[in-house]
C-alpha positions, 0 to 999 in steps of 0.5 A, a space after each residue: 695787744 697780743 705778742 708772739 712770744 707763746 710762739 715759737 713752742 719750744 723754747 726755753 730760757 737762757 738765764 736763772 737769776 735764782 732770785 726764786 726757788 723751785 721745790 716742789 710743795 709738800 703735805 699730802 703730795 701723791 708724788 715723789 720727786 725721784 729725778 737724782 735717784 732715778 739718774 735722770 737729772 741731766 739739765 737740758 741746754 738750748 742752743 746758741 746762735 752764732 748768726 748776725 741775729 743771734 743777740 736776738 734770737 737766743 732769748 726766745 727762739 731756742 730749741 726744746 727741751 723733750 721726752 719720748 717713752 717706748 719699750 725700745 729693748 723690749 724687757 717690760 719696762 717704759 724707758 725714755 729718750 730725752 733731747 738736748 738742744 745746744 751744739 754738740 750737746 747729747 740726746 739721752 737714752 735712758 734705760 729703764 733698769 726696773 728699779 725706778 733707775 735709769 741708765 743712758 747708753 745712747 752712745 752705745 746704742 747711737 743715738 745720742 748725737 743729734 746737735 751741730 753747728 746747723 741742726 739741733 734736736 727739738 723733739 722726738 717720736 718712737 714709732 715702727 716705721 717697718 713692723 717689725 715689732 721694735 720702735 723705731 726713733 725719730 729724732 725731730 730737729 731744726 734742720 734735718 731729722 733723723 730715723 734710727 732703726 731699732 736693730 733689737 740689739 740694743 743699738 740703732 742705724 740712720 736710715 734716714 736717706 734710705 727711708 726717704 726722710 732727708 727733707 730739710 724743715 724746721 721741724 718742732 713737731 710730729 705724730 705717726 698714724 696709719 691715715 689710710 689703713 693700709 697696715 703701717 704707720 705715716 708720718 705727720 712732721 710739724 715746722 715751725 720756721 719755713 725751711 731756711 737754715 736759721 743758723 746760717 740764715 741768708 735772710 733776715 726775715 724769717 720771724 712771723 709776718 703777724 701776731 694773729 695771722 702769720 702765714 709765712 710759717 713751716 706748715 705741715 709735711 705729711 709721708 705716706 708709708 710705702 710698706 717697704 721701709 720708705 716714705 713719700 711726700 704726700 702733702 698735697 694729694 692728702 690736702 694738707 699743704 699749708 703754711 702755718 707757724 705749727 708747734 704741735 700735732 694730735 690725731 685720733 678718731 672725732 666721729 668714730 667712724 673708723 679712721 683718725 682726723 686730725 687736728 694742728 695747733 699753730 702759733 700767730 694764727 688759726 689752728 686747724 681741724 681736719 677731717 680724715 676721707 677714709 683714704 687717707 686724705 684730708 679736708 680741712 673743716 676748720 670754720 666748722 668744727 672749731 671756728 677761725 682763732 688769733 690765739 697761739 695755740 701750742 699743744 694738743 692732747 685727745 681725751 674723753 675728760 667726761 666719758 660721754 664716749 667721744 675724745 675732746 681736745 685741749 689745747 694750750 694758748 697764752 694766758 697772762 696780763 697782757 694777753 689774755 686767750 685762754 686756752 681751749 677744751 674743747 667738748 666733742 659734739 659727735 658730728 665733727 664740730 666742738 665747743 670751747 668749755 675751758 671757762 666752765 670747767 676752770 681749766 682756762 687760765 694757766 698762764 704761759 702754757 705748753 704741754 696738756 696732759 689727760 690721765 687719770 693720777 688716782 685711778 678712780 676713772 675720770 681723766 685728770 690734765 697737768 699743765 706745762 707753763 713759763 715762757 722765760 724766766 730770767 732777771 727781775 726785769 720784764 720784756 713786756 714793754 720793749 716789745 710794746 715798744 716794737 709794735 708802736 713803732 711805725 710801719 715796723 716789719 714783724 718778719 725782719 728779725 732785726 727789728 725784734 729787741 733783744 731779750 737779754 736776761 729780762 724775764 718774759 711770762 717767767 717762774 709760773 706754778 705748774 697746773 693739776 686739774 683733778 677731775 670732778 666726774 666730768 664737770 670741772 677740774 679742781 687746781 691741785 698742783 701744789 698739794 702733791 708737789 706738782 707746782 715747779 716754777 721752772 719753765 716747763 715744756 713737755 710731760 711724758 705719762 707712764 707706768 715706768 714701774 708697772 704698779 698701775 699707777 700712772 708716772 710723770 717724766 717732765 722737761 724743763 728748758 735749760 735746766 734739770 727735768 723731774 721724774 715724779 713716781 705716783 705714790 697715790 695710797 688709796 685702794 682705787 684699781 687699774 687696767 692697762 692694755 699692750 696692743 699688737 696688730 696683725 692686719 692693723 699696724 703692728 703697734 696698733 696705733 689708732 685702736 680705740 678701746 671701750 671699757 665697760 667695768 661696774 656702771 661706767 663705760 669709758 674710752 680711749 686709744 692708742 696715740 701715736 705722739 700727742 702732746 707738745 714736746 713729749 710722747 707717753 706711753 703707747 699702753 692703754 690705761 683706765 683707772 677702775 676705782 671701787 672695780 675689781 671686775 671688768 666686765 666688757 672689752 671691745 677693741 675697734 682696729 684700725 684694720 675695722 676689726 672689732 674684738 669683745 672680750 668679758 670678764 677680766 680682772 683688775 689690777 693687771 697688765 694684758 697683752 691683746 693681739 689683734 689675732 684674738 688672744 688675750 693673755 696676762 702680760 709681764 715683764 720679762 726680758 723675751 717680753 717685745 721680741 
């Protein structure tokens, strides 16, 4: 009997018995946990609803806990914007000192109120919604979103109304892309809820209709960008409308023809896979690409796990005792249709999942995942048969919340062991978590993938629902080299967002892109990363724009950060305090 509990994705627990402990493992680990140093140990805090339902939505229907990196100052180093849930709780900016030390000056730079008594923050997005060279922030939130214009100066405006962007959704999720290729970024928001104030709800029916085939969800809001600093609706001219119970979005280019697709996981039914017309517009190739699924599929990251030069995608599903999914890797075909491998690679079960990450933690060039798992974990006592209970009873109406027990400080799918899966050059994925410290017992939710000190060995910045966060610094000591790549578009947007590159270095040739937020309750980094191994030398470098441009470049050295400009120059790039301006 499946439940909906994977559901609604960005939740997270309101009670810690403490009957469990959560350090990190020990003994050879290649990561360190700097979170108290780094001063980025600030819990995340859900929100309490105070409606007539709250007893039972606050068990399971909280808000999320996320990060977003950028280079909001543009002085060389990834800082990071974390989001807190609960009424009149602050949104951090934490700016990175270059130190491996963080600072929050979100109240300086205005950006740290996003939670009220009807809105509260779930997510975030850093993108340069007007070309200008500054990312711009996107706080993402149940109720109203909001746009901050980066001003350059350290502070940011809401120019949300201005922007066209004050549109009511419950929205959990959102990715920017440029889908016609017009030169600036659109903007893809993901809601979970329909667009009923569930803080003041006027209803009681607005839970999911069904376990697998819930249609009475938020569905997918797409904006077109005018080029003038506005946005339009246009979700139905793109052929997107839908009404699915969405919790997370991922674009990038299946078939390589130039142009980014699009694929949304949805709780309480099918997720969807949709092929981009060149233009702009959508059609949805579902039942063709990945088939018609039940699952409760929660997160969507892009990568080319074995380096046969087309992006897979792995999505997150529940895997527990009593609902037994899996979640999906699925193997990019080349002709828009993919195959589910998560069982023959071994990265099908890790339990409750969220966020799924590809990178590559020891740079010997094959991509790696880390794995966000653990519903709710409170008291010793388990929810699983008061749901049971629901389900058996006659004629019961999923929708209507008042029917939902409450969850009380009973555990659901509670103190799960995070997964690391290491590349085996492209075939499985062995489980490494607890070896390098990796395996907390939090309830996880999203990851944040950068080089916040510029060594070339790729960091973690990892959310956990109601409690503290964890900044893992990769210390991986073998001699194994890196590259990483800063884009800058002229035709193309200008943070070329949808660039793919293609790397040639000994005798392997690898892919990937420049994503614009993937990943459920998180955005990683913008640059572009490979892990080289034994190679010192890259030997070809073809950058496809998203403008159709292609750009070759040979002969590169190792272990170094390069700034590309679509314009055609290359130079050795590093932080500096005029770098971004």
């Amino acid at each position: 009997m499946k439940t909906p509990f994977r559901t609604i994705g960005f939740i997270f627990l309101l009670v810690s018995c403490g009957w469990a402990t959560d350090e990190p493992g020990a003994g050879g680990s290649w990561f360190q946990d700097i979170t108290k140093q780094a001063g980025v140990a600030h819990p995340h805090t859900n929100s309490a609803f105070k409606n007539p339902y709250a007893h039972i939505m606050s068990g399971y229907t909280a808000l999320g806990a996320s990060a977003s990196v950028a280079d909001f100052n543009g002085d060389g180093f990834e800082d990071l914007f974390v989001t807190d849930s609960k009424e009149d709780g602050k949104n951090r900016l934490y700016k990175n000192n270059g130190n491996l030390t963080f600072t929050d000056v979100a109240a300086v730079a205005g950006v740290a109120d996003g939670n009220d008594a009807n809105n509260a923050s779930a997510d975030s997005l850093w993108f340069d919604y007007n070309n200008d060279g500054r990312p711009d922030l996107l706080v993402i939130r149940f109720g109203y979103s909001q746009l901050y214009e980066n001003l350059g100066n350290g502070k940011f405006q809401d120019v949300t109304a201005k922007a066209g962007l004050r549109h009511y959704a419950n929205a959990i999720t959102a990715i920017a892309f440029d889908s016609d290729r017009d030169g600036d970024l659109d903007l893809y928001l993901g809601a979970y809820f329909q667009p009923v104030n569930i803080f003041e709800a006027s209803t009681p029916r607005f839970f999911p209709e069904s376990f697998e085939t819930a249609k009475n969800g938020g569905g997918l809001i797409a904006f077109r960008n005018n080029g003038d600093g506005t946005f339009v609706d246009m979700t139905d001219q793109a052929g997107l409308r839908q009404s699915g119970w969405v919790l997370d979005l991922g674009h990038a280019d299946a078939d390589n023809d130039g142009d980014d697709d699009l694929y949304v996981a949805a709780d309480f039914g099918t997720d969807r896979f949709y092929a981009n017309n060149g233009d702009g517009t959508f059609s949805d190739i579902t039942e063709k690409a990945i088939g018609v699924d039940t699952k409760k599929g929660m997160n969507v990251d892009w990568g080319d796990y074995d380096r046969d030069g087309y992006l897979d995608i792995y999505v997150t599903n529940i895997t527990d005792d009593y609902m037994r999914e899996g979640n999906f890797l699925w193997h990019n075909s080349g002709d828009l249709t993919f195959a589910d491998v998560s069982r023959e690679t071994g990265t099908y079960d890790t339990g409750w999942g969220w966020a799924g990450k590809f990178f590559d933690y020891d740079n010997d060039g094959w991509l790696d995942l880390y794995v966000m798992n653990g519903w709710v974990s409170g008291g010793k006592d388990s929810y699983v048969p008061d749901v049971f209970e629901m389900i058996l009873r006659p004629n019961v109406d999923l929708a209507d919340v008042r029917q939902w027990p409450p969850m009380g400080d009973k555990s659901l799918s509670g103190y799960q062991k995070k997964k690391l899966f290491h590349n085996q050059s492209g075939q499985i994925f062995k489980e490494d978590a607890a070896r390098h410290g990796l395996d907390s017992i939090r309830d996880g939710r999203g990851i944040a993938v950068a080089d916040f000190d510029n060594d070339g060995k790729l960091d973690l910045f990892v959310t956990n629902a109601n409690s503290e966060p964890f900044l893992y610094h990769n210390v991986h000591p073998h001699d194994t080299n890196w590259v990483e790549f800063i884009l800058e578009g002229k035709t193309s947007n200008r943070a070329g967002i949808g660039a793919q590159i293609r790397l040639t270095a000994g005798d392997a040739t690898q892919i990937s892109f420049v994503n614009g937020g993937n990943g459920f309750a998180s955005q990683s980094t913008s640059r572009v990363h490979f892990g080289l191994d034994k190679a010192s030398t890259i030997d070809q470098v073809e950058i496809r724009w998203p403008s159709g441009k292609k750009q070759v470049v040979k002969n590169l050295s190792a272990n170094s950060i390069y700034l590309v400009r679509e314009d055609g120059k290359v130079e050795p790039w590093k932080p500096s305090k005029e770098s971004g301006k």
